[in-house]
ROROTI-394261 format. One record per residue (C-alpha): residue number from 0; x, y, z; residue in three letters. Coordinates in steps of 0.05 Angstrom, whole numbers, plus 32768, in hexadecimal, padded with zeros to 4 digits. Each point is the difference from the previous one (the first is absolute). Example, Ala and Ser with C-alpha at 12.3 -4.5 7.8 and 13.67 -1.06 7.14 Angstrom:
2
0 | 80F6 | 7FA6 | 809C | ALA
1 | 801B | 8045 | 7FF3 | SER
! end
This chain:
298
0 | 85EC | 7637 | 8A47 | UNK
1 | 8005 | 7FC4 | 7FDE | UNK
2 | 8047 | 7FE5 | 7FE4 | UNK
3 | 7FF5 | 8022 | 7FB6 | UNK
4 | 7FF3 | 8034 | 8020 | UNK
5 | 803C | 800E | 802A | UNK
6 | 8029 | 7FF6 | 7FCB | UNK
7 | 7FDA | 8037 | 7FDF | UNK
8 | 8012 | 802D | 8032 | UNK
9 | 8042 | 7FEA | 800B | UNK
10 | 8013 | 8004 | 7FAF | UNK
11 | 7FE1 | 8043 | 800B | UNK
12 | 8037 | 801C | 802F | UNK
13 | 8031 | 7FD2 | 7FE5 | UNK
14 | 7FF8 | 8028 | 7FBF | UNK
15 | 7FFF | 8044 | 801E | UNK
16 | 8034 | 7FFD | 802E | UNK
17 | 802C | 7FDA | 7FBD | UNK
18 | 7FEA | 803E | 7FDF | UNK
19 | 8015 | 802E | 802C | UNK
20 | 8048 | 7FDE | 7FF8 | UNK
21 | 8006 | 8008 | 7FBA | UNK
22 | 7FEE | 804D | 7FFE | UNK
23 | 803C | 8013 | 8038 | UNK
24 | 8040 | 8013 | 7FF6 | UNK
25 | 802D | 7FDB | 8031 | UNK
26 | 8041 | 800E | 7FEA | UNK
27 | 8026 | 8018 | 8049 | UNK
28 | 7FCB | 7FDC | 8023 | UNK
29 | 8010 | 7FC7 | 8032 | UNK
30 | 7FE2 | 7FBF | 7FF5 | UNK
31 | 7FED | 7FF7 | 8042 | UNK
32 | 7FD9 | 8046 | 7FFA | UNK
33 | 7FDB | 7FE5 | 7FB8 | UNK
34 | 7FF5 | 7FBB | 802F | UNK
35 | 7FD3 | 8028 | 803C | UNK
36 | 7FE2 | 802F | 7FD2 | UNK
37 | 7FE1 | 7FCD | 7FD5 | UNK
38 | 7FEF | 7FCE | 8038 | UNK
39 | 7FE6 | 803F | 8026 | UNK
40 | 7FCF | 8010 | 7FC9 | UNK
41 | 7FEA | 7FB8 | 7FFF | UNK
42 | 7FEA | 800B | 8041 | UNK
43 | 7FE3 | 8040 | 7FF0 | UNK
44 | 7FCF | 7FEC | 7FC8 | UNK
45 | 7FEB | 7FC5 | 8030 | UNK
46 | 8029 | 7FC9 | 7FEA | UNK
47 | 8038 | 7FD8 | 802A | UNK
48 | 804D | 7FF4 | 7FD8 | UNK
49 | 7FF7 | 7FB1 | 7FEA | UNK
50 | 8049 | 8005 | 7FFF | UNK
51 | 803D | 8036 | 8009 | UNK
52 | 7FFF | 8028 | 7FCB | UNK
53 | 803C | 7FF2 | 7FCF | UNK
54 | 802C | 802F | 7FE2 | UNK
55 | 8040 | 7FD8 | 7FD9 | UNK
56 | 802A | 8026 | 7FE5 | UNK
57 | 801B | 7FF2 | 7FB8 | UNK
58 | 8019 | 7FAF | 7FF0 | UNK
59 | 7FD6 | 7FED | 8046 | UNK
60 | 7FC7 | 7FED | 7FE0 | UNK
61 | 7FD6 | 7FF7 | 8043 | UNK
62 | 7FFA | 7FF4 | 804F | UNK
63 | 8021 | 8038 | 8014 | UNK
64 | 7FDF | 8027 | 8033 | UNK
65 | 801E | 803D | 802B | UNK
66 | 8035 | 7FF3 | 803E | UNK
67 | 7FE9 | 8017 | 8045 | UNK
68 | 8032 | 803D | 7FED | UNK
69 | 8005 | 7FF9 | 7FC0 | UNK
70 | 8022 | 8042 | 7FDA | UNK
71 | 800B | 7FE3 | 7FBC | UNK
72 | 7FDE | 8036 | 7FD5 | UNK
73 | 7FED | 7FFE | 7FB1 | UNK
74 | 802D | 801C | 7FCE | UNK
75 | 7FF4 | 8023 | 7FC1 | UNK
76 | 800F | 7FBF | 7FDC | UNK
77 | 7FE0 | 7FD5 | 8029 | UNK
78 | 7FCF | 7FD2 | 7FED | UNK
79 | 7FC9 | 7FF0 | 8036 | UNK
80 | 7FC8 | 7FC6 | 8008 | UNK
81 | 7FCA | 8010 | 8031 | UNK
82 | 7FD8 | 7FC6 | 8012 | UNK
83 | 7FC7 | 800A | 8028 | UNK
84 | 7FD7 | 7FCF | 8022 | UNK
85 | 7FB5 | 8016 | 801F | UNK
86 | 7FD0 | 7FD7 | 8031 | UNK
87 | 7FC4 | 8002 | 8015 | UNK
88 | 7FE9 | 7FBF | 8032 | UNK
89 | 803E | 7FE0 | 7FDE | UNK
90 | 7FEA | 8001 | 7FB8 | UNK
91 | 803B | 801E | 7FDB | UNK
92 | 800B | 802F | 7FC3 | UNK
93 | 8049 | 8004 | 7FE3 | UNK
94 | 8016 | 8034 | 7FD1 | UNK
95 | 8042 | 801B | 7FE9 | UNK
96 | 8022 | 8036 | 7FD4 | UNK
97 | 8041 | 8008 | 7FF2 | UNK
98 | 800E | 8058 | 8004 | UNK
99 | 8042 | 801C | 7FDE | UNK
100 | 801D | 8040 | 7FE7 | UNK
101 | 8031 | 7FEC | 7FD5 | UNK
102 | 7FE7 | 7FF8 | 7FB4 | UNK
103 | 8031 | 7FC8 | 7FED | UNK
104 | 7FD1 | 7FD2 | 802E | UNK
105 | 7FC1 | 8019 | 7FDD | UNK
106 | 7FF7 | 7FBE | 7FD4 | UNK
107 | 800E | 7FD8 | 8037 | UNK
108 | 7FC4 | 8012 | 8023 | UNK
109 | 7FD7 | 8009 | 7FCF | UNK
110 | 8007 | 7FBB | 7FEB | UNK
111 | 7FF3 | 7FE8 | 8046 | UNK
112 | 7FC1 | 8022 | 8000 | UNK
113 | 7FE6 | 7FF0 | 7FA9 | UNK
114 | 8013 | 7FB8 | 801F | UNK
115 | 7FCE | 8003 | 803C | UNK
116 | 7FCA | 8025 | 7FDA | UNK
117 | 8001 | 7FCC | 7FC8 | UNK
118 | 8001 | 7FC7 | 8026 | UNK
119 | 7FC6 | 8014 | 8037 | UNK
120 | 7FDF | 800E | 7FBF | UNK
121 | 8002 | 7FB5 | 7FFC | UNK
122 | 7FF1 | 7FEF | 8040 | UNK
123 | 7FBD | 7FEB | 7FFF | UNK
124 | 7FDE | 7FC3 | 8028 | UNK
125 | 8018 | 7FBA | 7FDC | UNK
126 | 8048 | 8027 | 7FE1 | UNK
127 | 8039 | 7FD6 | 8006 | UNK
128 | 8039 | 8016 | 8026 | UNK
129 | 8028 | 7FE9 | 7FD4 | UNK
130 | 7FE7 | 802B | 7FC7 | UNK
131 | 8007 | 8035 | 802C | UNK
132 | 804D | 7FF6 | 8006 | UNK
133 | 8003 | 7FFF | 7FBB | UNK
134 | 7FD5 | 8043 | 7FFC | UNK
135 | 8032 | 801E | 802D | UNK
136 | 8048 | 7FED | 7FDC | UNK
137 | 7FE2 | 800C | 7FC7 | UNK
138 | 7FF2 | 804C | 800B | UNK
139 | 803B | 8008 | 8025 | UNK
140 | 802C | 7FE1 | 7FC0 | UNK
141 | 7FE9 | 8030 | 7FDA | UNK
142 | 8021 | 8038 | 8022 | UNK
143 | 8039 | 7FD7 | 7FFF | UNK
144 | 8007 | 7FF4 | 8043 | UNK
145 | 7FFA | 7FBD | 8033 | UNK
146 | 7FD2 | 7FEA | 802B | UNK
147 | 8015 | 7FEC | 8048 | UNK
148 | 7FED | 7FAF | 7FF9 | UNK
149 | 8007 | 7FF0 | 804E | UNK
150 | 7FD9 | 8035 | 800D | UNK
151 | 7FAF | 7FF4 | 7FFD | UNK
152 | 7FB3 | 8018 | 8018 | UNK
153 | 7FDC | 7FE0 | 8029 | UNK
154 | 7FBE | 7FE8 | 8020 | UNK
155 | 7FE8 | 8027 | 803A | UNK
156 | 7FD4 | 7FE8 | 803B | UNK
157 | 7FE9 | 801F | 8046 | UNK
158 | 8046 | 8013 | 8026 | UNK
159 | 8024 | 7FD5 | 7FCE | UNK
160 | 8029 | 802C | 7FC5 | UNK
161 | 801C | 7FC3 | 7FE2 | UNK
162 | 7FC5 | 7FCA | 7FFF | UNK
163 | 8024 | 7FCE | 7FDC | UNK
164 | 7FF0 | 800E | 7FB7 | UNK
165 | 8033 | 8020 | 7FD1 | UNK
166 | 7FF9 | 802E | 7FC6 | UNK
167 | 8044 | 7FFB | 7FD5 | UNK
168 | 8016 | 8037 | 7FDE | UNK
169 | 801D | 7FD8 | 7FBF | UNK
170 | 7FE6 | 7FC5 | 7FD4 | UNK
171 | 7FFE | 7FBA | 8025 | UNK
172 | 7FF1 | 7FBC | 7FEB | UNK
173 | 7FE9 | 7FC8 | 8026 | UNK
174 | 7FBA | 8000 | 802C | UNK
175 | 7FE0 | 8047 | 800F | UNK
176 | 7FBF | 8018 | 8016 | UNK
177 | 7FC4 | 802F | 7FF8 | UNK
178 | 7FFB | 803A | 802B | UNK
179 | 7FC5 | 7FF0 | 802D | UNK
180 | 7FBF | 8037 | 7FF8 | UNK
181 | 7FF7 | 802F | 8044 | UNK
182 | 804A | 7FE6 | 8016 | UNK
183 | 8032 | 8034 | 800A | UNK
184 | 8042 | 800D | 7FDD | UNK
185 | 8039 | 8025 | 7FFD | UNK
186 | 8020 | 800C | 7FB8 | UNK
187 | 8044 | 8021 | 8005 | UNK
188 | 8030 | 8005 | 7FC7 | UNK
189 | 804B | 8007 | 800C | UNK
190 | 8036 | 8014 | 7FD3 | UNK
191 | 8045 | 800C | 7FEE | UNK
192 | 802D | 8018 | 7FC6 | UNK
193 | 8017 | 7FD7 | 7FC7 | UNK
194 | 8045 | 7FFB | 8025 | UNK
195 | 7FD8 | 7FDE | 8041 | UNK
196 | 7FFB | 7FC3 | 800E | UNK
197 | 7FBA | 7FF9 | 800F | UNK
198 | 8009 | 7FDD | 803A | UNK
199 | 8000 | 8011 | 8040 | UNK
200 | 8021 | 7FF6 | 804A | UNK
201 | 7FFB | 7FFE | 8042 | UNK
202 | 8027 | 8035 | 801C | UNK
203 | 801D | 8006 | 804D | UNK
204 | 7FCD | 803A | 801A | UNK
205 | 7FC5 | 7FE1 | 8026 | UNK
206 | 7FE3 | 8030 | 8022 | UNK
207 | 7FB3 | 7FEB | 7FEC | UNK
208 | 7FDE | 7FC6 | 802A | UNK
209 | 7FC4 | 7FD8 | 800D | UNK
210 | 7FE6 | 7FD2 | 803F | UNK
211 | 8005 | 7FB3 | 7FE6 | UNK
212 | 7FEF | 7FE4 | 8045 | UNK
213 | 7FEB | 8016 | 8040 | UNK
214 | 801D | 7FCC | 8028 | UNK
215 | 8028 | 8023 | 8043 | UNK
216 | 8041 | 8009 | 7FF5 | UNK
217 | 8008 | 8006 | 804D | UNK
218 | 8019 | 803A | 7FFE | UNK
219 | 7FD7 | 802E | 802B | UNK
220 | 8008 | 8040 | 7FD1 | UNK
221 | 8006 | 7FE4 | 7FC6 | UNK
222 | 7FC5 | 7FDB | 8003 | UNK
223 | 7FDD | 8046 | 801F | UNK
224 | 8010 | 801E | 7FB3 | UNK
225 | 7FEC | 7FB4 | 7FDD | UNK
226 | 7FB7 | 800A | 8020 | UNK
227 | 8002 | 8052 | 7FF7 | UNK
228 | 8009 | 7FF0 | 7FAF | UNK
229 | 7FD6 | 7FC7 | 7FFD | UNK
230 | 7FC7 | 802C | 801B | UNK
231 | 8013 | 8034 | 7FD4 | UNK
232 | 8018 | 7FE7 | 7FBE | UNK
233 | 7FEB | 7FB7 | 8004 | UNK
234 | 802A | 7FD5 | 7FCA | UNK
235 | 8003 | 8047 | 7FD7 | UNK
236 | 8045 | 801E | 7FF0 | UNK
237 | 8023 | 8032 | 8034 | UNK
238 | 803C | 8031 | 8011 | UNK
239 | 8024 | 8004 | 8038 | UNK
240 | 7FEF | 8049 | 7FFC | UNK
241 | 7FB6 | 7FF8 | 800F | UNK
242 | 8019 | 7FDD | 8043 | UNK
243 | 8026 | 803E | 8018 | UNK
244 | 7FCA | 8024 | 8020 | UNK
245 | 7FF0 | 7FCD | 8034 | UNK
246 | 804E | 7FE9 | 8004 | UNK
247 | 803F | 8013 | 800C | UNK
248 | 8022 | 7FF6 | 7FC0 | UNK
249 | 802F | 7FCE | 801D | UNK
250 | 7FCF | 7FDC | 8019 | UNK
251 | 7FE0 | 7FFE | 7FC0 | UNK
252 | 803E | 7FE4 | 7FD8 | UNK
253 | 8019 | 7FD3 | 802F | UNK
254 | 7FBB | 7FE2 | 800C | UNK
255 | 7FFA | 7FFA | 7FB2 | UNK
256 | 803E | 7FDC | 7FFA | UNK
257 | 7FE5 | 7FC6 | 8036 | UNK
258 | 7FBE | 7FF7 | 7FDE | UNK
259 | 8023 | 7FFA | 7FBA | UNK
260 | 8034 | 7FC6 | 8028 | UNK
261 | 7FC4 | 7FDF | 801B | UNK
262 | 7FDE | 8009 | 7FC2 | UNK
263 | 7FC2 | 801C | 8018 | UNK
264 | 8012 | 803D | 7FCC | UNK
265 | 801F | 7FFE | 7FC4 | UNK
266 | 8018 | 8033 | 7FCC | UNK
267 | 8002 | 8016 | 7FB8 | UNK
268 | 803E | 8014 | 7FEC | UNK
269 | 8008 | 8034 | 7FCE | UNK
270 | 7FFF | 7FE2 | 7FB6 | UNK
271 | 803F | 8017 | 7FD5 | UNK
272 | 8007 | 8003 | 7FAD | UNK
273 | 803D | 7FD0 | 7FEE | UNK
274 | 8022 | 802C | 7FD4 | UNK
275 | 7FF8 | 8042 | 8026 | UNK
276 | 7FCF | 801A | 7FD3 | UNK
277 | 7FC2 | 802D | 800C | UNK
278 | 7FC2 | 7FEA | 8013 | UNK
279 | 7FB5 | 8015 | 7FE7 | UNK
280 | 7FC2 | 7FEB | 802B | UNK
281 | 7FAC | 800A | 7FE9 | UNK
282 | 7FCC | 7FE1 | 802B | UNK
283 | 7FB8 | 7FF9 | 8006 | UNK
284 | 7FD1 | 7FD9 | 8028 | UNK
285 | 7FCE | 7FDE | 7FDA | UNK
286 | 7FB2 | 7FD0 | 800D | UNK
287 | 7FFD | 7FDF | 7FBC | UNK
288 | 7FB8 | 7FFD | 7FE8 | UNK
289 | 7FE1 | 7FCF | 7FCC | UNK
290 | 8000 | 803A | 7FCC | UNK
291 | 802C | 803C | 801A | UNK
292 | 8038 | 800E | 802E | UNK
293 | 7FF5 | 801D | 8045 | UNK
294 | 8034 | 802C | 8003 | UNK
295 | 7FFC | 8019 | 8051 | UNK
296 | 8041 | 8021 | 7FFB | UNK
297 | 7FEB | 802F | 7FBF | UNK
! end
């Protein structure tokens, strides 16, 4: 397969599985059983997780993933954004919906997703990003609610989620650029309630990581897992539950913890709205083309 094509196929099960997410009822259900059941099917439908999937809870907009033995479970008020990452040879498709059972949140995500479907609408070869921010907080005004403005897409490249361009998710000024034709991008809306701040931060729990160097850290097991994930994950995004079926899970945390002190690891910590408020998430991958949008993630 060439690389268009294995994002085709990864958008493919990225959308499925995302689909599957937003048709299940997972009130009483643990996170960390939503978490293997959605990177499970991943696996079943032929894809690899780019990433552990993410299920924040409420004003945690996003990064956090399962514990090891995680029991926190979803509440009837709860509201829930499931990110999902899918590769295939590396080349990623990210997707997200944000699943509640509470009615007061209804506009919430509803605006999250009239914000992503207007501005992939947009999205074509040449578009300015920074039209597309203004797209975005436009919609998103309207239902009277704020973006998050520290919060943005991205460009996407082979085992790279974040290659180093940003989408924004409000208006800008100063120098932007045109999304690039047959280049891949994540578009992902976030927002919060007229009471939010629209900002948000980084909160304490880091408990998803990603190799930065290989470079020993002479120590003998920890550098046993640094080469284990390397051949596994390669710079992708990983849990330190995937490592507890070839490792004790001692040996798993305290091996984590020397490669993060070396900095051969390091970690994204769980990303917190200001004011407490509740978070919405939409997401789609998209290959802009010179006269419609690729949407892989439809």
């Amino acid at each position: 397969m060439d690389y268009l094509q294995c994002y085709q196929k990864a958008g493919k099960i990225a959308s499925e599985v995302r689909e599957t997410a937003r048709n299940t009822n997972y009130i009483g259900r643990r996170l960390l059983d939503i978490c293997n059941t959605l990177e499970n099917k991943i696996k079943v439908l032929g894809g690899l997780p780019a990433f552990p999937v993410n299920v924040s809870l409420n004003d945690v907009a996003a990064h956090y993933t399962a514990e090891p033995y995680d029991e926190t479970e979803v509440k009837d008020g709860d509201v829930l954004k499931i990110d999902i990452g899918v590769q295939i040879d590396g080349y990623i498709a990210d997707t997200a919906v944000t699943v509640c059972y509470d009615a007061r949140y209804d506009a919430l995500v509803r605006a999250s997703e009239a914000a992503l479907a207007e501005a992939v609408r947009y999205a074509t070869a040449n578009a300015r990003v920074n039209e597309i921010g203004k797209v975005i907080e436009s919609t998103i005004s309207k239902f009277g609610f704020k973006p998050i403005q520290n919060l943005s897409g991205h460009s996407l490249e082979q085992y790279t989620i974040h290659a180093g361009k940003s989408i924004p998710n409000i208006r800008t000024i100063g120098p932007s650029f045109g999304l690039s034709e047959n280049q891949a991008y994540a578009i992902e809306p976030f927002v919060t309630t007229k009471n939010g701040h629209g900002v948000v931060f980084e909160g304490k729990t880091r408990n998803i990581f990603a190799i930065r160097s290989r470079k020993p850290s002479k120590d003998k097991k920890a550098d046993s897992i640094l080469e284990a994930i390397w051949n596994t994950y390669k710079t992708l995004p990983f849990a330190a539950r995937w490592l507890m079926d070839s490792y004790e899970a001692s040996e798993v945390q305290r091996s984590i913890n020397i490669l993060i002190a070396k900095k051969n690891v390091h970690t994204y910590p769980i990303l917190v709205e200001t004011q407490g408020q509740v978070v919405t998430q939409s997401e789609h991958t998209i290959i802009p083309k010179i006269d419609h949008v690729d949407i892989i993630t439809r």
